[in-house]
PDB file of N, CA, C and O in Angstrom:
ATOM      1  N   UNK A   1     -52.171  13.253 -33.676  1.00  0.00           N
ATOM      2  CA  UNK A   1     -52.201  14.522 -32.997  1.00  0.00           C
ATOM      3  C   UNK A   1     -51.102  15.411 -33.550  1.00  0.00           C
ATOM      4  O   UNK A   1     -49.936  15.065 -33.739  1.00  0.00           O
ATOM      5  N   UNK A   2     -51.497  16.304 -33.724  1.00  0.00           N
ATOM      6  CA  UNK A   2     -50.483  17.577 -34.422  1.00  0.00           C
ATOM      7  C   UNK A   2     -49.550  18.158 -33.071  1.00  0.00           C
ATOM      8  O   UNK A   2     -49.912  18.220 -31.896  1.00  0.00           O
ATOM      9  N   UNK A   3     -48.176  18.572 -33.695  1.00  0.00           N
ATOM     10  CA  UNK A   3     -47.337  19.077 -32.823  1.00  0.00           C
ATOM     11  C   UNK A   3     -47.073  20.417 -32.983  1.00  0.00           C
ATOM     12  O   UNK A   3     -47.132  21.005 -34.063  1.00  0.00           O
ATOM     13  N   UNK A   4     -46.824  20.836 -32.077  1.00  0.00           N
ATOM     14  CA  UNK A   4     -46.310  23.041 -32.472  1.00  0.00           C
ATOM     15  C   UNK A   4     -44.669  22.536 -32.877  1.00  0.00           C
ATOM     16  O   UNK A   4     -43.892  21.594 -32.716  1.00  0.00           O
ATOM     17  N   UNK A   5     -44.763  23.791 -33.470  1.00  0.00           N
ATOM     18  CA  UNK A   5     -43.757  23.477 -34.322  1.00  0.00           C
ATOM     19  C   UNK A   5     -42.847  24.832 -32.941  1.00  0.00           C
ATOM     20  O   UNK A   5     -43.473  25.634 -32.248  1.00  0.00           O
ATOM     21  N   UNK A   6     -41.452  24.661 -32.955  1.00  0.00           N
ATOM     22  CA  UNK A   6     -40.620  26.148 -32.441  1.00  0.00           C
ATOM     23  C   UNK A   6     -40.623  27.429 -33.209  1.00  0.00           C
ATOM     24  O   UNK A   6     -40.724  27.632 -34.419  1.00  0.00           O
ATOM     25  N   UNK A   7     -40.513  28.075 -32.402  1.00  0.00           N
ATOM     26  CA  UNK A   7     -40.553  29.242 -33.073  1.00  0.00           C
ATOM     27  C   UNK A   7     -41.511  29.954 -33.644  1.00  0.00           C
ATOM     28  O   UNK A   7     -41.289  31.027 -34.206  1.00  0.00           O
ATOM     29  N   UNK A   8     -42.940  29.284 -33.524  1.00  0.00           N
ATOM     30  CA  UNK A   8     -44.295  29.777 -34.386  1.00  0.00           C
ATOM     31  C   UNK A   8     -45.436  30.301 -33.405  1.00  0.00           C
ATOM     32  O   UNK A   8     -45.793  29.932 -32.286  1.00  0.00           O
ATOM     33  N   UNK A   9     -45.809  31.172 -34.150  1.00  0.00           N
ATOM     34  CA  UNK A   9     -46.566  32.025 -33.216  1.00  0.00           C
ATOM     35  C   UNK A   9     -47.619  30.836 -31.906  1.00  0.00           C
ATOM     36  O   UNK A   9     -47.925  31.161 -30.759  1.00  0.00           O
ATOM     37  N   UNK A  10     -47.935  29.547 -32.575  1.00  0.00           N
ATOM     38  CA  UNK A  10     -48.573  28.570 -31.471  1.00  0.00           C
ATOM     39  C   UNK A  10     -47.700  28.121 -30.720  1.00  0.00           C
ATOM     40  O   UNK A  10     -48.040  27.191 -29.989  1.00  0.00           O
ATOM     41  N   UNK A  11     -46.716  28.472 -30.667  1.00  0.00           N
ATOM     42  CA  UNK A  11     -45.293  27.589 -29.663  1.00  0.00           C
ATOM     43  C   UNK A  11     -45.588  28.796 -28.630  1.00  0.00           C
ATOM     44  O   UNK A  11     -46.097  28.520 -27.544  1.00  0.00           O
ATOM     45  N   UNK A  12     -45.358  29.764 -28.869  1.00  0.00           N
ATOM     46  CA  UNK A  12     -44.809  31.239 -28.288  1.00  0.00           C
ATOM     47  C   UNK A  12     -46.095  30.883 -27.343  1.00  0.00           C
ATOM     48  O   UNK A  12     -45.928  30.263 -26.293  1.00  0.00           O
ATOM     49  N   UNK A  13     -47.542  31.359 -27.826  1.00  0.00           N
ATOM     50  CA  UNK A  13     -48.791  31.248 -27.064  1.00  0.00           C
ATOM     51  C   UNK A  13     -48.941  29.662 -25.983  1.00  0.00           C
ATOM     52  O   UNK A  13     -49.314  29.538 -24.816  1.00  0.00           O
ATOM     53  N   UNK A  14     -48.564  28.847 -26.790  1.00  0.00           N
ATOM     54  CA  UNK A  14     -48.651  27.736 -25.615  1.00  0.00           C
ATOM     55  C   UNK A  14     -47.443  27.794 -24.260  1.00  0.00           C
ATOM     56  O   UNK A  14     -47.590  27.579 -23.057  1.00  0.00           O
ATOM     57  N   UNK A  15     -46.277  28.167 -25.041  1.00  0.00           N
ATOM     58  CA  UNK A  15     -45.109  28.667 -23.774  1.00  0.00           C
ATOM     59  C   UNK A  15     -45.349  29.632 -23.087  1.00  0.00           C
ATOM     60  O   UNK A  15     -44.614  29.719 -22.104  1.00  0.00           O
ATOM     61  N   UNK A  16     -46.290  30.623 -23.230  1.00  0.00           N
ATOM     62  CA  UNK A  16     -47.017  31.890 -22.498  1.00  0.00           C
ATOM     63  C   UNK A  16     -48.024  31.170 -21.417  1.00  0.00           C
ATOM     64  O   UNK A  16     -47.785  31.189 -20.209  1.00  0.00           O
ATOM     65  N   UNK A  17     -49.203  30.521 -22.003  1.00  0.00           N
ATOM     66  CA  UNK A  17     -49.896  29.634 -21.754  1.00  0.00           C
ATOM     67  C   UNK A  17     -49.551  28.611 -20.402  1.00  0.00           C
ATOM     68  O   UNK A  17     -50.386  28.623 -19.497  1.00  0.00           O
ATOM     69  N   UNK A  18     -48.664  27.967 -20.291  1.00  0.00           N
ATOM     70  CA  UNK A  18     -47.956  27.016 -19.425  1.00  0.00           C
ATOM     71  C   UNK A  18     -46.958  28.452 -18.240  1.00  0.00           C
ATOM     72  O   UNK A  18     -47.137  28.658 -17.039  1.00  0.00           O
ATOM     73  N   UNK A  19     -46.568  28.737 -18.622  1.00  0.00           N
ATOM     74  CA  UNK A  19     -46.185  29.467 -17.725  1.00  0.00           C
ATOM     75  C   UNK A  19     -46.762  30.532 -17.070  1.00  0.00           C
ATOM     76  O   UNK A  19     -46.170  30.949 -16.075  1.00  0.00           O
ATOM     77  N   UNK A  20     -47.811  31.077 -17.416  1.00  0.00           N
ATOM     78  CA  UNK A  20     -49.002  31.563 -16.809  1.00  0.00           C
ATOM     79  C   UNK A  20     -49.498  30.283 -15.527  1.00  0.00           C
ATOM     80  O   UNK A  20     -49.195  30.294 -14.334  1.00  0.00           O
ATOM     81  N   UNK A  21     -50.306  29.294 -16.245  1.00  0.00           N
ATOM     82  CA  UNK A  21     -50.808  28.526 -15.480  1.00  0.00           C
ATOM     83  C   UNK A  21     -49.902  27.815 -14.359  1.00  0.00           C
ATOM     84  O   UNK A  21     -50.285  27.319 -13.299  1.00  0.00           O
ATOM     85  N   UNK A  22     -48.426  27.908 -14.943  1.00  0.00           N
ATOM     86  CA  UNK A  22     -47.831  27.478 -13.540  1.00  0.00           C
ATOM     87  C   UNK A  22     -47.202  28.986 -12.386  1.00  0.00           C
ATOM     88  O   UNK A  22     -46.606  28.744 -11.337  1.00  0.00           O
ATOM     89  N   UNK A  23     -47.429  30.128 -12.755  1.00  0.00           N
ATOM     90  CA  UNK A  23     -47.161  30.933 -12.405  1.00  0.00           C
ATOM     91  C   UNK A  23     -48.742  31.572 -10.591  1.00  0.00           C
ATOM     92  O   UNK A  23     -48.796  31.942  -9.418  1.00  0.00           O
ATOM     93  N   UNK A  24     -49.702  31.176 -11.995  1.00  0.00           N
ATOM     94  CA  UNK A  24     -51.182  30.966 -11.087  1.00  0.00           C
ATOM     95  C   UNK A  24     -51.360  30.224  -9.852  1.00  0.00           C
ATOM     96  O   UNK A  24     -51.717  30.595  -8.733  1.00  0.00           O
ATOM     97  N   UNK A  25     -51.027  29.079 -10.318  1.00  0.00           N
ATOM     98  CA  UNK A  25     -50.710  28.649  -9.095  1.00  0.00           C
ATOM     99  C   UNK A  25     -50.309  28.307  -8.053  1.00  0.00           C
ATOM    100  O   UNK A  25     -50.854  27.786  -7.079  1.00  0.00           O
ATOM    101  N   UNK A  26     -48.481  28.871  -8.449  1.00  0.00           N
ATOM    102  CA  UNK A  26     -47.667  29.065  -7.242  1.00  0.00           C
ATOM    103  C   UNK A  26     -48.421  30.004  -6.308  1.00  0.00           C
ATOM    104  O   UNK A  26     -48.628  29.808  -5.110  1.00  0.00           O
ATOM    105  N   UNK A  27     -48.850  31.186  -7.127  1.00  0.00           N
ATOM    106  CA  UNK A  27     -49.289  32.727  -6.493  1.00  0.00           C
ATOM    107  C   UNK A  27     -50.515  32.007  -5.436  1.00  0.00           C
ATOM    108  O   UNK A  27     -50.473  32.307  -4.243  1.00  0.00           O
ATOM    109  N   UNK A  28     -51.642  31.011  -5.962  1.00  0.00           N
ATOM    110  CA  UNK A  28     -52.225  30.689  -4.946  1.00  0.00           C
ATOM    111  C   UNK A  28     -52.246  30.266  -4.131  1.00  0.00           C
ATOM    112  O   UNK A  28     -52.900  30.493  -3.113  1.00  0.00           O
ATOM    113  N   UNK A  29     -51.045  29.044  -4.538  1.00  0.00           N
ATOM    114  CA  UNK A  29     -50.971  28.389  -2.936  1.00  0.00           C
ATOM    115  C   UNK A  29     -50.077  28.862  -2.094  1.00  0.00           C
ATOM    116  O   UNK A  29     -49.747  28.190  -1.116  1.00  0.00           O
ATOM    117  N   UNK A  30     -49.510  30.170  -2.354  1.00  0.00           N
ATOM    118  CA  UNK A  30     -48.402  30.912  -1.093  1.00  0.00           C
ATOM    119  C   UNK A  30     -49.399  32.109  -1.021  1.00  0.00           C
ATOM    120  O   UNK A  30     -49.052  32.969  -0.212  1.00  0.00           O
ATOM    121  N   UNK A  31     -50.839  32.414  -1.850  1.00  0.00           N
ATOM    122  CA  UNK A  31     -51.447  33.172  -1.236  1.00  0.00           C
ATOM    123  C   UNK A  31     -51.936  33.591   0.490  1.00  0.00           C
ATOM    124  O   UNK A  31     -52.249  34.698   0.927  1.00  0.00           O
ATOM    125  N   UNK A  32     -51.842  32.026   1.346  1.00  0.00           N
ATOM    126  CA  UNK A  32     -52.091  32.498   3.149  1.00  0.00           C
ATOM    127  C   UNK A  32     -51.153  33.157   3.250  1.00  0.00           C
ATOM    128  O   UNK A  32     -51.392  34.362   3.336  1.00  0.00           O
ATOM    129  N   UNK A  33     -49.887  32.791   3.284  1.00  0.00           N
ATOM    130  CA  UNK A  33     -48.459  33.235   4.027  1.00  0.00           C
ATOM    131  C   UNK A  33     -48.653  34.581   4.990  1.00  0.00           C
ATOM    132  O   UNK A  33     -48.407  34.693   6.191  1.00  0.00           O
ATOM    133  N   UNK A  34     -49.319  35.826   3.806  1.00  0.00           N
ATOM    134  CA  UNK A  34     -48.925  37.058   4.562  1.00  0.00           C
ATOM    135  C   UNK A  34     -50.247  36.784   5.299  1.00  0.00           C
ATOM    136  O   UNK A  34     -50.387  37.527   6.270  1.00  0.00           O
ATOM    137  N   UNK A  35     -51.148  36.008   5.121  1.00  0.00           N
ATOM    138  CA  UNK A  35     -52.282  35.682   6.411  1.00  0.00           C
ATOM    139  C   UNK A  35     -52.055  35.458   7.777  1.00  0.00           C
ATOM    140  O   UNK A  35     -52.762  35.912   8.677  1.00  0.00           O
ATOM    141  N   UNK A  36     -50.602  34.428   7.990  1.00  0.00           N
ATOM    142  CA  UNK A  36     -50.355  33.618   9.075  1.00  0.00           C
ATOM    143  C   UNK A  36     -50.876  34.261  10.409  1.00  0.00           C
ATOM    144  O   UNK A  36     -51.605  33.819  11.297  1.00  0.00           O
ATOM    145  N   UNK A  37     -50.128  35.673  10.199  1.00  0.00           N
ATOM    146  CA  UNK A  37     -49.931  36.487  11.478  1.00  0.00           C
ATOM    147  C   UNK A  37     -51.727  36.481  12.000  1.00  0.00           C
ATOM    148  O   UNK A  37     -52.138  35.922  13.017  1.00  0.00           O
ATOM    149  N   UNK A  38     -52.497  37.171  11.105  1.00  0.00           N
ATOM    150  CA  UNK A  38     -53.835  37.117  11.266  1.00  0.00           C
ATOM    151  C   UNK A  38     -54.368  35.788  11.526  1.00  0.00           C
ATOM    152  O   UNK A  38     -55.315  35.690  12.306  1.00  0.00           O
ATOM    153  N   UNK A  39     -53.916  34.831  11.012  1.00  0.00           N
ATOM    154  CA  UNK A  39     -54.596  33.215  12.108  1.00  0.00           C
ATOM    155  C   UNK A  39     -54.075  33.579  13.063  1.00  0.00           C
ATOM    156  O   UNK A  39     -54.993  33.627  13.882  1.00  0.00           O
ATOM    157  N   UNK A  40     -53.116  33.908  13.583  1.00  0.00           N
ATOM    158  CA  UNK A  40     -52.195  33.074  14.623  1.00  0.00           C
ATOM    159  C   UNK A  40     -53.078  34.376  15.927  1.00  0.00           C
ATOM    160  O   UNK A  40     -53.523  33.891  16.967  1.00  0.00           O
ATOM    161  N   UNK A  41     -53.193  35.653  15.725  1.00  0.00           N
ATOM    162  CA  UNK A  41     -53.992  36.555  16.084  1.00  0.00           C
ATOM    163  C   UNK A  41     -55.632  35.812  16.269  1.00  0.00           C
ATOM    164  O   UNK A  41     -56.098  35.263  17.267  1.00  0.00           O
ATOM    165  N   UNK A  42     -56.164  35.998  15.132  1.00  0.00           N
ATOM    166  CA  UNK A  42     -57.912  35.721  15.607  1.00  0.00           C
ATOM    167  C   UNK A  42     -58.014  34.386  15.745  1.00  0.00           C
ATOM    168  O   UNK A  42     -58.983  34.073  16.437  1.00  0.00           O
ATOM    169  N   UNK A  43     -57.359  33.459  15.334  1.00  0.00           N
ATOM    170  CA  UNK A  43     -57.377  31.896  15.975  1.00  0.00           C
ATOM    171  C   UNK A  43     -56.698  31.183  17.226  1.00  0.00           C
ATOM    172  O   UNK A  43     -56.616  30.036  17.665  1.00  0.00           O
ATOM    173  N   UNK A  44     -56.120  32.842  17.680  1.00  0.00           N
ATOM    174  CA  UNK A  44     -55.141  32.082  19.147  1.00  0.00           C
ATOM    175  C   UNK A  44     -54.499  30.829  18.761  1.00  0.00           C
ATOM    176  O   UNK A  44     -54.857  29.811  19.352  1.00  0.00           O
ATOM    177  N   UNK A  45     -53.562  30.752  17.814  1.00  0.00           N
ATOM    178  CA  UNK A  45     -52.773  29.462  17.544  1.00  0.00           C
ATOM    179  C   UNK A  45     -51.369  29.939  17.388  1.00  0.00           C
ATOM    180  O   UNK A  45     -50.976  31.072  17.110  1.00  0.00           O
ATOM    181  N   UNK A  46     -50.844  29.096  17.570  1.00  0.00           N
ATOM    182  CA  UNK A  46     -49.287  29.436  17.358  1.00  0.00           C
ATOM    183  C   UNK A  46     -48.939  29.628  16.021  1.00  0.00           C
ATOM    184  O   UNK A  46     -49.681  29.316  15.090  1.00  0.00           O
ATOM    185  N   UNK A  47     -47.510  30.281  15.856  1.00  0.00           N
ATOM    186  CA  UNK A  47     -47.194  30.494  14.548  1.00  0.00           C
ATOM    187  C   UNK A  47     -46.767  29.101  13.656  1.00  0.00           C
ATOM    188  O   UNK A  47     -46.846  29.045  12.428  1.00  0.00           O
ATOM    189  N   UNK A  48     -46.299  27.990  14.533  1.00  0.00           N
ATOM    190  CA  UNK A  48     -46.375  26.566  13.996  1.00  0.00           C
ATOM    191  C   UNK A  48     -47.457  26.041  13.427  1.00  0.00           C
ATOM    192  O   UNK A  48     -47.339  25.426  12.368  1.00  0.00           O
ATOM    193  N   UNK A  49     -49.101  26.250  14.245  1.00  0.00           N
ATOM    194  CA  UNK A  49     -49.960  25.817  13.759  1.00  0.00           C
ATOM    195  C   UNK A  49     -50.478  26.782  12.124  1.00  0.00           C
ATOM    196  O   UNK A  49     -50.997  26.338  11.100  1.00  0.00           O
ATOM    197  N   UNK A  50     -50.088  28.108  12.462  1.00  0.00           N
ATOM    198  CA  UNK A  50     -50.596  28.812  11.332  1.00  0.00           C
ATOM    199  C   UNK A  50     -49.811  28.617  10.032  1.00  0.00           C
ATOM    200  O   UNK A  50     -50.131  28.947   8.890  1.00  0.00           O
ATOM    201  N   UNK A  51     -48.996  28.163  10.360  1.00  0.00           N
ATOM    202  CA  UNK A  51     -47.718  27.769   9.311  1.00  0.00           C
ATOM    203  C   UNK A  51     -48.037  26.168   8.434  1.00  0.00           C
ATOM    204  O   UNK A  51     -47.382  25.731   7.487  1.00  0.00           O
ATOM    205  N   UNK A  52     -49.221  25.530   9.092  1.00  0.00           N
ATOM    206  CA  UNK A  52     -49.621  24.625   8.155  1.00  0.00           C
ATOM    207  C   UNK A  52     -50.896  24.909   6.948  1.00  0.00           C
ATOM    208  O   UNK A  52     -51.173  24.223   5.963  1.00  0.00           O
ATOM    209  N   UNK A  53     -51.628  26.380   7.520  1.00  0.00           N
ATOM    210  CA  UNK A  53     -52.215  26.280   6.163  1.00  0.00           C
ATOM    211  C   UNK A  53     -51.267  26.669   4.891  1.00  0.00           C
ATOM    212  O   UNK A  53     -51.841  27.169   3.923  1.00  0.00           O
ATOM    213  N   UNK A  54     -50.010  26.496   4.833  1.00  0.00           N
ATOM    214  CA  UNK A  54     -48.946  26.276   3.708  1.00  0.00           C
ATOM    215  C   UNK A  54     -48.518  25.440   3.556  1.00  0.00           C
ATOM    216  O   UNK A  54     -48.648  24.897   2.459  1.00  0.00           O
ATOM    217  N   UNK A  55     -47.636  24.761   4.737  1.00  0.00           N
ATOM    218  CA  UNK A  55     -47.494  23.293   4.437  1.00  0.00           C
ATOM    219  C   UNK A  55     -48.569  22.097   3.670  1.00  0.00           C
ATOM    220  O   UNK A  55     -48.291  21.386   2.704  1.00  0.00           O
ATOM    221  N   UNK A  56     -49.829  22.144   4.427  1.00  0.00           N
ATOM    222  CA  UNK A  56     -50.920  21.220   3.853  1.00  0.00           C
ATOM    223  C   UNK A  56     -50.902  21.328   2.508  1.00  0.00           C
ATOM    224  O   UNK A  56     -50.802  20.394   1.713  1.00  0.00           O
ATOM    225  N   UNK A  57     -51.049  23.072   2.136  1.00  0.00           N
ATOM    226  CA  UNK A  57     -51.371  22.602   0.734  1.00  0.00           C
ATOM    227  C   UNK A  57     -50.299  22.312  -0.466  1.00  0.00           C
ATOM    228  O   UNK A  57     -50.538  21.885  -1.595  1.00  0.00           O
ATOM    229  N   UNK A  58     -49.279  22.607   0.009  1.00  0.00           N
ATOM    230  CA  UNK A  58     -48.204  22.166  -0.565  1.00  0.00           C
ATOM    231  C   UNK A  58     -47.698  20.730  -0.665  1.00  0.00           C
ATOM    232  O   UNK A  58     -46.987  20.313  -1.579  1.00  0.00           O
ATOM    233  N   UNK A  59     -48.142  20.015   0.378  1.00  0.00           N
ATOM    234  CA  UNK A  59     -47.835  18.159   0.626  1.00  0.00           C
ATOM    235  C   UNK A  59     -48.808  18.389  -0.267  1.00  0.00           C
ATOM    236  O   UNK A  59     -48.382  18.663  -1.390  1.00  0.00           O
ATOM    237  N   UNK A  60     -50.192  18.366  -0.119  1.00  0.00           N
ATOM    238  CA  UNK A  60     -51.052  18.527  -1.349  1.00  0.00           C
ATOM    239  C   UNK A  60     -51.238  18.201  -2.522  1.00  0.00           C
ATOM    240  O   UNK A  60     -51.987  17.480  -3.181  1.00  0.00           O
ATOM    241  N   UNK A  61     -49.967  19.232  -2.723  1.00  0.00           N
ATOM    242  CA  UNK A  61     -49.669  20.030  -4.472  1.00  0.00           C
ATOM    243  C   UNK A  61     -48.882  18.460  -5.219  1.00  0.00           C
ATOM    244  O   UNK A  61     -49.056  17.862  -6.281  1.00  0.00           O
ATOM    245  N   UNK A  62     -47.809  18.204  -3.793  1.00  0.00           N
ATOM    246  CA  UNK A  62     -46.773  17.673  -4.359  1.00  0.00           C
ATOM    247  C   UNK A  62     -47.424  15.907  -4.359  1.00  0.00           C
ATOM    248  O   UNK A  62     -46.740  14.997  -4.827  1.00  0.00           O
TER     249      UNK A  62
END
């Protein structure tokens, strides 16, 4: 298997690459957060309970 070499235009794109994709998916899984208020509103739940669709998916992740 071939390696990227530093400094070459395939290093640069794969280090773009990886940090995109880990960038993606922080953004999704803290995508509920500004939701909570709206569960905790149309689901009549507390802000504890609305506070696990973040937790879950984060035990999840990890």
């Amino acid at each position: 298997m071939g390696h990227i070499q530093k400094g070459t235009s395939a290093f640069r794109k794969a280090n773009l690459a990886f940090f995109a994709a880990g960038f993606n998916t922080f953004a999704i899984l803290y995508s509920t957060q500004p939701l909570m208020p709206e569960f905790t509103e149309d689901f009549g739940i507390s802000p504890t309970m609305a506070s696990l669709s973040l937790s879950l998916t984060t035990i999840s992740l990890a």
